[in-house]
C-alpha positions in Angstrom: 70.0 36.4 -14.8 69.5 39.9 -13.4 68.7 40.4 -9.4 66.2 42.3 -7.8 67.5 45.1 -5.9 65.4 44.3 -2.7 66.7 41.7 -1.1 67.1 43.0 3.0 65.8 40.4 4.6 67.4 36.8 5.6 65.7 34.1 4.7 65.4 30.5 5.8 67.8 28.1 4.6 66.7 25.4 2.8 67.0 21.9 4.2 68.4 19.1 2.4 66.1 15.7 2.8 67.1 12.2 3.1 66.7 10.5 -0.1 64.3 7.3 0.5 65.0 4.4 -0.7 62.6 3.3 -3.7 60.3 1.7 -1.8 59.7 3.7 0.4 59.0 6.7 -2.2 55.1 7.9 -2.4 54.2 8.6 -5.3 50.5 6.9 -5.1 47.2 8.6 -3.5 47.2 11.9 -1.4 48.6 10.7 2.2 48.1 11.5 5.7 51.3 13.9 5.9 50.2 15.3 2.6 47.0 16.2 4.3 48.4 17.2 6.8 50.8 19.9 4.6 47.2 21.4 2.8 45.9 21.7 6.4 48.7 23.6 8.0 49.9 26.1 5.2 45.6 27.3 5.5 47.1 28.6 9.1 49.8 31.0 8.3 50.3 33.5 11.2 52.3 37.0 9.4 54.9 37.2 12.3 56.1 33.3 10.9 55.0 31.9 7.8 58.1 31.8 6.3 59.1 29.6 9.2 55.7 27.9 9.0 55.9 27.4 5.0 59.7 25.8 5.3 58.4 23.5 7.4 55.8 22.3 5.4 58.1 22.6 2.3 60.6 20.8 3.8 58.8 17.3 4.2 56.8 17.2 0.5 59.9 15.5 -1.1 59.5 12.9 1.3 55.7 12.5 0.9 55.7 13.1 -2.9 58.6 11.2 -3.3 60.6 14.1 -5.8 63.8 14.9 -5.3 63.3 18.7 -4.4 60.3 20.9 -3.8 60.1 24.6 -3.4 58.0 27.9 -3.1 58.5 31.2 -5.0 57.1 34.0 -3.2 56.6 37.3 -6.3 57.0 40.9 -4.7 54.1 43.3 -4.6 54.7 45.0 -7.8 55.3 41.6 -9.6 58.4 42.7 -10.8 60.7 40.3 -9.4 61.0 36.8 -7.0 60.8 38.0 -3.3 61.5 34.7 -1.7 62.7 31.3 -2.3 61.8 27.9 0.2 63.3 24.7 -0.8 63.9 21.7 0.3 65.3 19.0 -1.6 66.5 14.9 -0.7 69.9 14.7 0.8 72.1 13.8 -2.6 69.7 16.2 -5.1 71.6 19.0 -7.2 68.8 21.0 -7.1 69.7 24.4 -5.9 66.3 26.3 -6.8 67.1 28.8 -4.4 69.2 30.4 -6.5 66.2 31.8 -7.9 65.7 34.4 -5.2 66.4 38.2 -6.7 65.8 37.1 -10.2 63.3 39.6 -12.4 60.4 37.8 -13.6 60.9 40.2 -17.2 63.3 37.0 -17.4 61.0 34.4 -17.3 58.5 35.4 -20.0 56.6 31.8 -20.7 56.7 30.9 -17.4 54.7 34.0 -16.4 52.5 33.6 -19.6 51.2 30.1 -18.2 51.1 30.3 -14.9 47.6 30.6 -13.6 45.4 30.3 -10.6 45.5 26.4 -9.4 46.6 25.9 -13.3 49.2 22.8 -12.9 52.3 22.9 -15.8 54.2 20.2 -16.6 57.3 20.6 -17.9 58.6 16.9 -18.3 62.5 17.9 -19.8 64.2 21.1 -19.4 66.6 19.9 -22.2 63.7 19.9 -24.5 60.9 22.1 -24.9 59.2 25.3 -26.6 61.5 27.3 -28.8 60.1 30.9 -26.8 60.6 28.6 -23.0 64.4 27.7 -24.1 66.6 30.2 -22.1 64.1 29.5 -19.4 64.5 25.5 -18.9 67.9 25.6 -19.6 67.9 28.2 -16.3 66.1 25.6 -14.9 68.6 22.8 -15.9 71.4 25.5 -14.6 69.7 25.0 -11.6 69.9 20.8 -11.0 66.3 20.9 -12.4 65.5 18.4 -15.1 61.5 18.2 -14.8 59.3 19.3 -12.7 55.4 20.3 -11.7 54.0 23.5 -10.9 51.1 25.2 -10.0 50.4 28.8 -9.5 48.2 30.5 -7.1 46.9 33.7 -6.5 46.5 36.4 -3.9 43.4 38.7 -3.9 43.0 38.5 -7.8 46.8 38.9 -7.9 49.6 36.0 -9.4 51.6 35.4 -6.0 53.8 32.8 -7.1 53.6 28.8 -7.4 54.9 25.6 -5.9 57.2 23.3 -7.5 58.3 20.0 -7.4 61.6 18.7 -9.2 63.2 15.8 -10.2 67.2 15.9 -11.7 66.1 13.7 -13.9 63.4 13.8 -17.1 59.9 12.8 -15.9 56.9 11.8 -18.4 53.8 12.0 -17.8 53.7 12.7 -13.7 50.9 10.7 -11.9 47.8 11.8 -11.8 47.6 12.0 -7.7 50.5 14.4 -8.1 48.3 16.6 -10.2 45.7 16.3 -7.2 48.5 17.1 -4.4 49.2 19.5 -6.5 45.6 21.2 -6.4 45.0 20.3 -2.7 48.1 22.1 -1.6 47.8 25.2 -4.1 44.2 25.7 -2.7 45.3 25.7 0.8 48.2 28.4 -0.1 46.1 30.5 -1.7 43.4 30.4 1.4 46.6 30.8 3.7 47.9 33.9 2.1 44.0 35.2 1.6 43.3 34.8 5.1 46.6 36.5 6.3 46.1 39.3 4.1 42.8 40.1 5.3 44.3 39.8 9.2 47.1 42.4 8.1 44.1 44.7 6.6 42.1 44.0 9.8 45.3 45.0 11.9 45.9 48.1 10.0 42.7 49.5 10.3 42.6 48.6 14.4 46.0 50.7 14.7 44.7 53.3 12.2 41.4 53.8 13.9 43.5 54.2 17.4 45.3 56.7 15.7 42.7 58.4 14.5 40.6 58.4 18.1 43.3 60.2 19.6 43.2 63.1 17.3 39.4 63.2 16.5 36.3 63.0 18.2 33.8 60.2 17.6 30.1 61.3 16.2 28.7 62.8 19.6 24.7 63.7 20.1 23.4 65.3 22.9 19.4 64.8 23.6 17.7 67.5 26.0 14.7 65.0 27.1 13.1 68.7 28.1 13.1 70.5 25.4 13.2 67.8 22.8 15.8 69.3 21.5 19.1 67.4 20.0 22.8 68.6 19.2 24.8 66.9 16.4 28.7 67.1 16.9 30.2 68.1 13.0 32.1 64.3 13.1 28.9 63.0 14.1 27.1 64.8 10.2 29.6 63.9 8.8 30.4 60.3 9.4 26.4 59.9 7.6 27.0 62.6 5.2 25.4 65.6 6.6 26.4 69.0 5.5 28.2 69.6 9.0 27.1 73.7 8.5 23.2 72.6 8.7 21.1 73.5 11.8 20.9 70.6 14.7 17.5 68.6 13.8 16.3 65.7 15.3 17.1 62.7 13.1 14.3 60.6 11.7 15.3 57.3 13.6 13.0 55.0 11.7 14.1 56.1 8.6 18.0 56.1 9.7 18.5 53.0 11.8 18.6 50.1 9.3 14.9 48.2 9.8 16.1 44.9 10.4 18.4 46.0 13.2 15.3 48.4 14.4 13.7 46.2 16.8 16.5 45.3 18.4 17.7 48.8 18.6 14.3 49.4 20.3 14.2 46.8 23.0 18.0 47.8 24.0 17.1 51.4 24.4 13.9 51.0 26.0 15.5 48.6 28.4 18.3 50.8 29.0 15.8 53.9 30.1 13.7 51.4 32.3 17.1 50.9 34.0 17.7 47.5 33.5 21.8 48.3 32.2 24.0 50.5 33.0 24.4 51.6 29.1 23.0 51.5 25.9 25.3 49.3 23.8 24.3 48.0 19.9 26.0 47.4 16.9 23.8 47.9 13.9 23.6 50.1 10.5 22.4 54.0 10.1 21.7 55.1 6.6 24.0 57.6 5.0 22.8 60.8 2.9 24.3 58.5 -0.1 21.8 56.0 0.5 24.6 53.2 1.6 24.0 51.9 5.0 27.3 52.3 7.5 27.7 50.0 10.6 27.9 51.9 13.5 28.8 51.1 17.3 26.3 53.2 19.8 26.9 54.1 23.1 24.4 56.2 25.5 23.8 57.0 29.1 20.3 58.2 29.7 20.5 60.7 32.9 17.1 60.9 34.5 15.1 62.4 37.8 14.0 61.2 41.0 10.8 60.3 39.1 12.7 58.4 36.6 11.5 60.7 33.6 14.2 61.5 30.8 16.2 65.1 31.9 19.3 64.0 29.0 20.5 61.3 26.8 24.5 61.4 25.7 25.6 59.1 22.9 28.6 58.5 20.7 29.0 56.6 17.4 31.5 55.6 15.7 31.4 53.8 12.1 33.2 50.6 12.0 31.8 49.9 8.5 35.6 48.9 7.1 36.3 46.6 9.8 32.6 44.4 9.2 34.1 44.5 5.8 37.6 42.5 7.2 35.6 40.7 9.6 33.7 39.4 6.8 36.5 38.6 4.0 38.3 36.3 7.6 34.5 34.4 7.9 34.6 34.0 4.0 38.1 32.6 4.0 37.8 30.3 7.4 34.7 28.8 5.2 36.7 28.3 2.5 39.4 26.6 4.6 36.4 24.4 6.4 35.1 23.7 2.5 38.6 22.4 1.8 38.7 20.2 4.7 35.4 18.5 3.9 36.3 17.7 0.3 40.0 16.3 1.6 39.9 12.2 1.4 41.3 11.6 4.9 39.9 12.0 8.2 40.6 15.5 10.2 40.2 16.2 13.6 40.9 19.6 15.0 41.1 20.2 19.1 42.3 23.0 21.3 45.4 22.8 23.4 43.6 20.5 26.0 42.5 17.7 23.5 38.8 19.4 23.2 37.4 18.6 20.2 36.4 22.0 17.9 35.8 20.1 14.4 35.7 17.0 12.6 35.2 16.2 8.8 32.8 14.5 7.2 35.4 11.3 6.7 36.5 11.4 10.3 32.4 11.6 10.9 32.3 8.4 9.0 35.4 6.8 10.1 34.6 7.1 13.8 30.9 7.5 13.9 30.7 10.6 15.7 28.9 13.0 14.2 30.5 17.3 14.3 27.7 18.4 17.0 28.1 15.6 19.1 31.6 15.3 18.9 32.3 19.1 19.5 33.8 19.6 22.9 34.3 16.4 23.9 37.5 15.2 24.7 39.4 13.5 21.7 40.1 10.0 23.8 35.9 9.5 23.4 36.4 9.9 20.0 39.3 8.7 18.7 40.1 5.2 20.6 43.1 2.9 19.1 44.4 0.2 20.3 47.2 -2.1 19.5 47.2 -3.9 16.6 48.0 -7.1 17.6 47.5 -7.1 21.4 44.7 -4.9 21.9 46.3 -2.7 24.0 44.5 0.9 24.7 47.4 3.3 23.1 47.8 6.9 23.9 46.1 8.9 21.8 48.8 10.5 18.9 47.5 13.8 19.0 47.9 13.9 23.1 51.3 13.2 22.7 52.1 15.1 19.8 51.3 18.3 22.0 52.5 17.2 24.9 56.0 16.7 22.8 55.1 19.5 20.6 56.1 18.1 17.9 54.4 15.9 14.3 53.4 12.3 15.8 53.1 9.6 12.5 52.0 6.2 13.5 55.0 3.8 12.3 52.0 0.7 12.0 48.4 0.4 11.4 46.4 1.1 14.9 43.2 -0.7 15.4 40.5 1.8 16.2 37.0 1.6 17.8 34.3 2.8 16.4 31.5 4.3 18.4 29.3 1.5 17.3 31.8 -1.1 18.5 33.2 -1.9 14.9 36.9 -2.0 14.4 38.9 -0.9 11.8 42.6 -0.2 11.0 43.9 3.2 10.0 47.3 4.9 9.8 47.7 8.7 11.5 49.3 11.7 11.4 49.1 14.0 14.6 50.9 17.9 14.7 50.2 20.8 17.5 48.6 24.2 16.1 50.9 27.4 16.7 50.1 30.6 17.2 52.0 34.0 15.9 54.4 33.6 19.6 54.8 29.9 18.6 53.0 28.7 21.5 50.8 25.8 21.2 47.1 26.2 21.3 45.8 22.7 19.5 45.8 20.2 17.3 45.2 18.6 14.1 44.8 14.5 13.7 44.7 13.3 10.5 44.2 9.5 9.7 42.9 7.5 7.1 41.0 3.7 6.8 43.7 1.4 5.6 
């Protein structure tokens, strides 16, 4: 098949997995390390997340028990495949990332079904639709003899999918596959979602620097004498003013958004009575359109001995588009948090010193601690274990996992203690939280009642 022409950037290799032996193989309900895969790829910092997605990639043929899994990445104009990550068992033939470079003109019925979280099954690649032929028998090219995919998409836009292979024909793929299936196409979608709106954030930061040093913010000048005020042309027209007509004093009641009025108010009034050193608020000013813009105010009243107004200096400046990223990063982080109450398994999420920021409702139930009282304490309060069979207090997994920075998986069932003094037995999976430099700044435990 034909290659893209853009293809500049190395990629990371994909990592052949040691093949399981049978009974070891998972192929039954969604696990703690498969939990653990839906919570990290939500995280994916844009200076790594190819780094961050291989990793993730790299250990679902071990937790779904296939012999191969991988990620196809589509470029922005959704002409071609962008990026390949595989992974596949130690003696698998699958070589999917061969398909990095190929045009997706080539892949016709693939692109025709794929849809957002929409799961395809294609249980034999040596038998199929008569329009999908020259496609499965790619796939069979490729070491691929069934597999299960599931697209996802990024801002209303088909980004790619996630497969996972087998060499071998496959009918009728569990159903808890299907689910993994969901579970982990969700979280890539919110991933990619949530990065995209930190790149949009980011470019508007450096554009708006850009565009302070070669413009001046909206400036207005009040004479407390005269009652006179002076309009600086950025200043009209940031709201829409013709920047030609004559200085009047605005209508603030009418211009400063009514539910941010009172506030607006009180910080002025303060401000004049000399109780801070500025006036500082963040609140909306109606344009000449009608819209409302958010706006970031700055004055510095100047006064007499006598404390009566002589001038009041402010600047403005609209930061209407960055409320708008701000917003689209709060939606997203609650659609990650919505995603990690509906998981099955317990989450716990601290900061680099074991603090606890978040707990689901399953962890809720599974320790008895509820998310208020829980939040900020240390995680030893909440999460107790103890040897199984001689009641020994253990370290706590997700101490040591950051400590080692490194995936922690408990190799036996731990006893743990409830906050009501019950006991129960549950399996864990503990991994440290990275930031774009890599460095560590928490933790996610992840454990289940077994």
């Amino acid at each position: 098949m034909n290659k893209t022409a853009d293809s500049n950037h190395a990629q990371p290799a994909p990592v052949a997995r040691r093949r399981p032996p049978p009974g070891e193989r998972n192929r039954g309900a969604v696990d703690a390390l498969q939990t653990k895969i839906a919570v990290n790829v939500q995280n994916l910092d844009k200076h790594r997340f190819k780094e961050q997605l291989q990793e993730n990639i790299s250990e679902l043929p071990d937790a779904t028990g296939c012999d191969a899994a991988f990620l196809v990445l589509f470029n922005k104009d959704l002409s071609g495949i962008e990026t390949v990550l595989a992974s596949s068992t130690v003696f698998s033939a699958c070589n999917a990332g061969a398909l990095e470079g190929e045009l997706l003109v080539d892949w016709p019925w693939l692109c025709q079904n794929l849809g957002h979280l929409k799961v395809i099954e294609i249980s034999d690649t040596s038998a199929g639709p008569k329009d999908a032929k020259e496609e499965f028998s790619r796939f069979s090219s490729l070491g691929i003899g069934s597999a299960v995919i599931i697209g996802f998409s990024i801002r209303g836009e088909m980004g790619g999918y996630l497969a996972l292979a087998n060499e071998r024909p496959v009918e009728n793929s569990d159903a808890n596959l299907h689910l993994l299936m969901k579970l982990v196409g969700t979280s890539l979608a919110s991933g990619f979602e949530r990065m995209r709106s930190v790149e949009l954030l980011d470019e508007f930061e450096e554009r708006n620097a850009l565009v302070s040093l070669t413009a001046n913010d909206g400036i207005w000048d009040f004479d407390g004498q005269s009652k006179r005020i002076k309009l600086s042309r950025r200043w009209k027209d940031m709201l829409g003013y013709d920047v030609e007509q004559e200085d009047i004093l605005p209508d603030w009641y009418r211009l400063v958004h009514p539910d941010d009025m009172a506030r607006v108010q009180k910080k002025m009034r303060e401000h004049l009575e000399g109780k801070s050193e500025f006036f500082e608020s963040v609140h909306r000013m109606r344009h000449q359109s009608g819209d409302w813009r958010w706006m970031t105010s700055r004055a510095k009243a100047l006064q007499d001995d006598r404390g009566r107004l002589i001038r009041l200096l402010g600047v403005e400046v609209d930061i209407t588009e960055r409320k708008l990223y701000e917003e689209a990063l709060f939606r997203e982080k609650e659609s990650a948090q919505i995603t990690l109450r509906s998981i099955g398994d317990g989450v716990i999420t601290t900061d680099a010193e074991c603090n606890v920021e978040y707990i689901n409702p399953v962890a809720e139930e599974l320790t008895g601690w509820k998310v208020d009282d829980a939040s900020g304490r240390v995680i030893d309060e909440i999460f107790r274990g103890f040897h199984e069979e001689t009641c020994e207090p253990l370290e706590n997994p997700l101490a040591v996992s950051i400590r080692r920075t490194r995936s922690i998986k408990s190799v036996r069932p731990t006893l743990l203690i409830r906050r009501d003094g019950n006991e129960l037995y549950i399996e864990s999976t503990a991994s440290p939280i990275r930031d774009g430099k890599g460095d560590v700044t928490g933790g996610v435990l992840v454990f289940h009642d077994v």
